[in-house]
C-alpha positions as CSV (number, residue, x, y, z in Angstrom):
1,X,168.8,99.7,77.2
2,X,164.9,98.8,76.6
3,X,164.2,95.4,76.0
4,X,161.7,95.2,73.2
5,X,159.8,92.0,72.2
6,X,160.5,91.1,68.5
7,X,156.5,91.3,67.6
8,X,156.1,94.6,68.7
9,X,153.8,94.3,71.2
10,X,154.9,96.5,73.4
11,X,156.2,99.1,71.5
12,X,154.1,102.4,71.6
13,X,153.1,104.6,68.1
14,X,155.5,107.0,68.4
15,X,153.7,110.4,67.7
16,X,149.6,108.9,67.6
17,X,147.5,110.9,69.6
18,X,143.9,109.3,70.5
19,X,142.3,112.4,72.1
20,X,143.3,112.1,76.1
21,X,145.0,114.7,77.6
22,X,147.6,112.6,79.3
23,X,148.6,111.4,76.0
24,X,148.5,114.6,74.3
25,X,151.2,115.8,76.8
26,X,153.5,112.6,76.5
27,X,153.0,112.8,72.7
28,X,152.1,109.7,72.4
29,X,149.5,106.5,72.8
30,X,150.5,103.0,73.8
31,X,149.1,99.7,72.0
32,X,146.8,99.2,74.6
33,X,145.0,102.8,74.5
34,X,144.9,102.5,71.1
35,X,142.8,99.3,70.7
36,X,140.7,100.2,73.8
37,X,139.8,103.5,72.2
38,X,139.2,102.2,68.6
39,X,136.5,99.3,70.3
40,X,134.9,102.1,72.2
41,X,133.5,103.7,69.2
42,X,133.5,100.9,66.3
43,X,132.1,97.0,66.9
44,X,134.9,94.6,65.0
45,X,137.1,91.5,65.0
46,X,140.4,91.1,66.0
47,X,141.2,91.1,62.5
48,X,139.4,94.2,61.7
49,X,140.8,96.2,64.5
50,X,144.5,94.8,63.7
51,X,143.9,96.3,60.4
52,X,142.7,99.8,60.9
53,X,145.3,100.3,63.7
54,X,148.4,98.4,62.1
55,X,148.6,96.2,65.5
56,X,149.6,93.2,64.9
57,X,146.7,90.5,65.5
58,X,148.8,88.2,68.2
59,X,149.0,91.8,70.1
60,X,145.4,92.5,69.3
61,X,144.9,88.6,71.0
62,X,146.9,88.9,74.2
63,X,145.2,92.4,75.0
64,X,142.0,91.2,74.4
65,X,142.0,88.9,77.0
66,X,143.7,91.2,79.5
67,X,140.6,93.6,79.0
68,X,138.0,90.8,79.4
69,X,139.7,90.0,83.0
70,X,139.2,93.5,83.4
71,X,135.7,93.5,82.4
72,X,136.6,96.2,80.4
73,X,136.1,94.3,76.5
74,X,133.1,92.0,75.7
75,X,132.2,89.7,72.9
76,X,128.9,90.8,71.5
77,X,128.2,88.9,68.5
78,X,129.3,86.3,66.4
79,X,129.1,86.6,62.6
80,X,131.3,86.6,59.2
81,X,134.4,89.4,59.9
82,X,134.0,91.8,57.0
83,X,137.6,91.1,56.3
84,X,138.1,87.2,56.8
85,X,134.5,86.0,55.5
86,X,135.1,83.3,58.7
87,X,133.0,83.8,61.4
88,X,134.5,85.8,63.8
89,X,133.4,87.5,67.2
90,X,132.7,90.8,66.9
91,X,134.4,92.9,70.1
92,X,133.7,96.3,72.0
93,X,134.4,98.0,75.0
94,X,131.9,100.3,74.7
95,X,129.5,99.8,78.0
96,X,126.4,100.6,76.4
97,X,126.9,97.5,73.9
98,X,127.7,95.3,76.8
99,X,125.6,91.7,77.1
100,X,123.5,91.7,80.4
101,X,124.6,89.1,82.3
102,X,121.9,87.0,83.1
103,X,123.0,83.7,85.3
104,X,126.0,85.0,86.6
105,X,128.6,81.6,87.2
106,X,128.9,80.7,90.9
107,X,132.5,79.3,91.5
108,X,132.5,77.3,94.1
C-alpha cells in the first residue's frame, strides 16, 4: 500500500500531460514537473502558481526550495502578487530570466 502525505504533496495529477514525451507515455506529470514547467514559461508567486496549477501553496513552498538548491528556480523580483496585493517574490526557472550573479559568496 502507498503511503500518501495528507497535503497532497506528493500525489501526481492523474491524467495532466505537460508536453514531455516521458510523461506522455506514463500518462501522467508529477507536482514537481508541473510547477517547473508552469515557471519556465510565466514569472509568478507562489501564490499565483498554486492557483493556476491547483498545488497546494505549502507544496508550491517545499519545491521551491528544492529547485533553488538545484539552481534550477530563482527569485527575480520583488513586487505586489497580482493575487495577494502583498508583496511577494516573483519566481522562474526560466534561464534566460536568471539574475547574474555578481559577488558570488565565498564559504569559508
Amino acid at each position: 500500500m502507498k503511503n500518501d502525505i495528507s497535503n497532497g504533496c506528493n500525489k501526481s495529477f492523474g491524467k495532466k500531460d505537460v508536453g514531455h514525451e516521458g510523461n506522455k507515455k506514463k500518462g501522467y506529470s508529477t507536482q514537481l514537473e508541473t510547477i517547473f514547467h508552469y515557471l519556465e514559461n510565466h514569472t509568478a508567486t507562489a501564490t499565483m502558481v498554486s492557483k493556476a496549477t491547483s498545488i497546494p501553496q505549502k507544496c508550491i513552498t517545499r519545491y521551491k526550495r528544492d529547485l533553488e538548491k538545484q539552481g534550477k528556480l530563482y527569485e527575480v523580483q520583488k513586487k505586489f502578487c497580482k493575487a495577494t496585493n502583498f508583496r511577494a517574490w516573483y519566481l522562474t526557472t526560466n534561464p534566460e530570466l536568471f539574475p547574474e550573479v555578481k559577488n558570488p559568496k565565498k564559504v569559508l
